[in-house]
N, C-alpha and C positions, 0 to 999 in steps of 0.2 A: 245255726243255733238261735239266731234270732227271731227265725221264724217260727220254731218251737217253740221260743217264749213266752212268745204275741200269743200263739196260737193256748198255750197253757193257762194265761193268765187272762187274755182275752176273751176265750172259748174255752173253759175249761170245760164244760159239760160235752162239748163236741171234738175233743181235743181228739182222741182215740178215732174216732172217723176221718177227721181231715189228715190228722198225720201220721199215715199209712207206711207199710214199707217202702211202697210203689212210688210215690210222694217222694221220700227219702233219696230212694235213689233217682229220682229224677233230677232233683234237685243237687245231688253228690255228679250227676253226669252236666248237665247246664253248667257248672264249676269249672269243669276238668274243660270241656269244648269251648268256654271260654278265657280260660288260661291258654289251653294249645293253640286258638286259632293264632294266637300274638305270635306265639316263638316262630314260625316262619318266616315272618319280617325281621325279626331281629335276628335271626340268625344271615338270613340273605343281605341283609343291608351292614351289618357288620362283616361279611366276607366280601362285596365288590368294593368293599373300602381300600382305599390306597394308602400302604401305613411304609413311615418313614424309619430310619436307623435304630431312631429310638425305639426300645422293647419295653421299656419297664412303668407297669402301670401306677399311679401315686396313688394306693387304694389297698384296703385290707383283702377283696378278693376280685375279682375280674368285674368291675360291673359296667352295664352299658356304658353312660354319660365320658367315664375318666378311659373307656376304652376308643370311644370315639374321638377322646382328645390326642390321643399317637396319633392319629390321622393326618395324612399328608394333603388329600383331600376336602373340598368345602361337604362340610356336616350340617349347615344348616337347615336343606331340606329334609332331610334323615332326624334331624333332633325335632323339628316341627312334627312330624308326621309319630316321632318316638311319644311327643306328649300329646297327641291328637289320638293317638292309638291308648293311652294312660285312660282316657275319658271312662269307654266302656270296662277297662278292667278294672279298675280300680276306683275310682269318681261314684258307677253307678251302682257296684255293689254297697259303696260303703253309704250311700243317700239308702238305699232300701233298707239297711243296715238301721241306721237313725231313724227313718222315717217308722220303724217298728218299734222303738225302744221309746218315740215322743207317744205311741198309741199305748205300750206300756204301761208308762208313765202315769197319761192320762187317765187310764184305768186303776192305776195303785195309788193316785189320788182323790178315787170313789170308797176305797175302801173306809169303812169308818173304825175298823179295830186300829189301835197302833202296833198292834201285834203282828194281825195280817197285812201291815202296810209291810213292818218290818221285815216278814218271813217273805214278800214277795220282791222287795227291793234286794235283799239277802243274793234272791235267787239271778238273779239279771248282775249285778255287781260286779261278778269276777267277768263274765265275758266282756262288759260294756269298756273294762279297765285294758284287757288285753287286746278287744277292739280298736280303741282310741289310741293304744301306742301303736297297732302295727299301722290302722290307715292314717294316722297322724304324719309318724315318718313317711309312708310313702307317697304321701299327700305332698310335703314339705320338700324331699326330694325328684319326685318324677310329674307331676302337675305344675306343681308352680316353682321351677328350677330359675334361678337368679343368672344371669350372666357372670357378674363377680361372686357366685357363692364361695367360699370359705371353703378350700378344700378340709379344713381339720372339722369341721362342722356336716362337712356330707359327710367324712367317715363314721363321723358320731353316729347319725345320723342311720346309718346302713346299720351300723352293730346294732341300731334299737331291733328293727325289725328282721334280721338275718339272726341273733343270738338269745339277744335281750327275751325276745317276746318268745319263741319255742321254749328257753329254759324256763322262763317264770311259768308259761301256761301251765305244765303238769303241776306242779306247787301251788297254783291259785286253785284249781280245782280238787287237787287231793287235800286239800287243807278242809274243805268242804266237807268232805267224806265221814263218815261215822266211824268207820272201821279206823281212822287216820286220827280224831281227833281220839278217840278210845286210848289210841297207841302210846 
């Protein structure tokens, strides 16, 4: 979405050429193969784990970190390599992410209308809001994880980006809508 922005407000004249179907889905498939290449290591490195009596996770639903702590086994190379592997999922989409919203920016403070500064900032807002909570927490949980974190703070933490941020999105963007605000 951010790159349809850049590309809308940046290139609006060329917009319809660059952001094609083909484009679209390219970019929908780059997503998905870099989501999937992860879950095989985490799946793998979470099953040769050696886990002890204890069954019961301290966590609202299964998540790596609090599942590696049952572990009877040393996790340390497993959690290095879990935030080493964090970098390209999560680190490099979300810099490409900012890195289009500071060109935005940059551009919707050439505009000299305060109307069309307004109408273009309008348009960037709601993703930049729902952006910032989900790679926030994920940032705060799985890149830069604390040794002594807080377990009642990583649950917070998880419910932003696991509940928090799917239920607002539809509500941030249908609040947008014509048809919504008519209603």
């Amino acid at each position: 979405m951010s790159y349809d922005r850049y590309l809308a407000i940046c290139n609006p004249l060329r917009y319809s050429s660059l952001m094609s179907h083909r484009v679209c889905v390219k970019l929908i498939a780059i997503s998905w193969l870099l989501a999937l290449s992860v879950t095989p290591y985490t799946v793998i490195s979470a099953a040769t784990q050696e886990f002890c009596n204890q069954n019961t996770i301290n966590h609202f639903f299964c998540d790596y970190f609090p599942l590696l702590e049952l572990s009877c086994s040393d996790t340390s190379l497993v959690r290095i390599l879990a935030v080493a592997l964090t970098v390209p999922v999560i680190l490099f989409p979300f810099l490409l992410i900012i890195g289009s919203y500071i060109c935005i920016a940059h551009e919707i403070l050439k505009i000299v209308s305060s109307i069309g500064r307004q109408k273009a900032f309008s348009t960037c807002s709601s993703h930049l809001a729902v952006v910032s909570i989900f790679y926030g927490t994920l940032i705060g949980i799985y890149v830069v994880p604390t040794r002594n974190q807080l377990q009642t703070i990583s649950k917070l933490l998880s419910l932003l980006y696991t509940v928090v941020t799917p239920f607002i999105n539809p509500m941030i963007y249908s609040l947008k809508s014509a048809d919504m605000k008519n209603a």
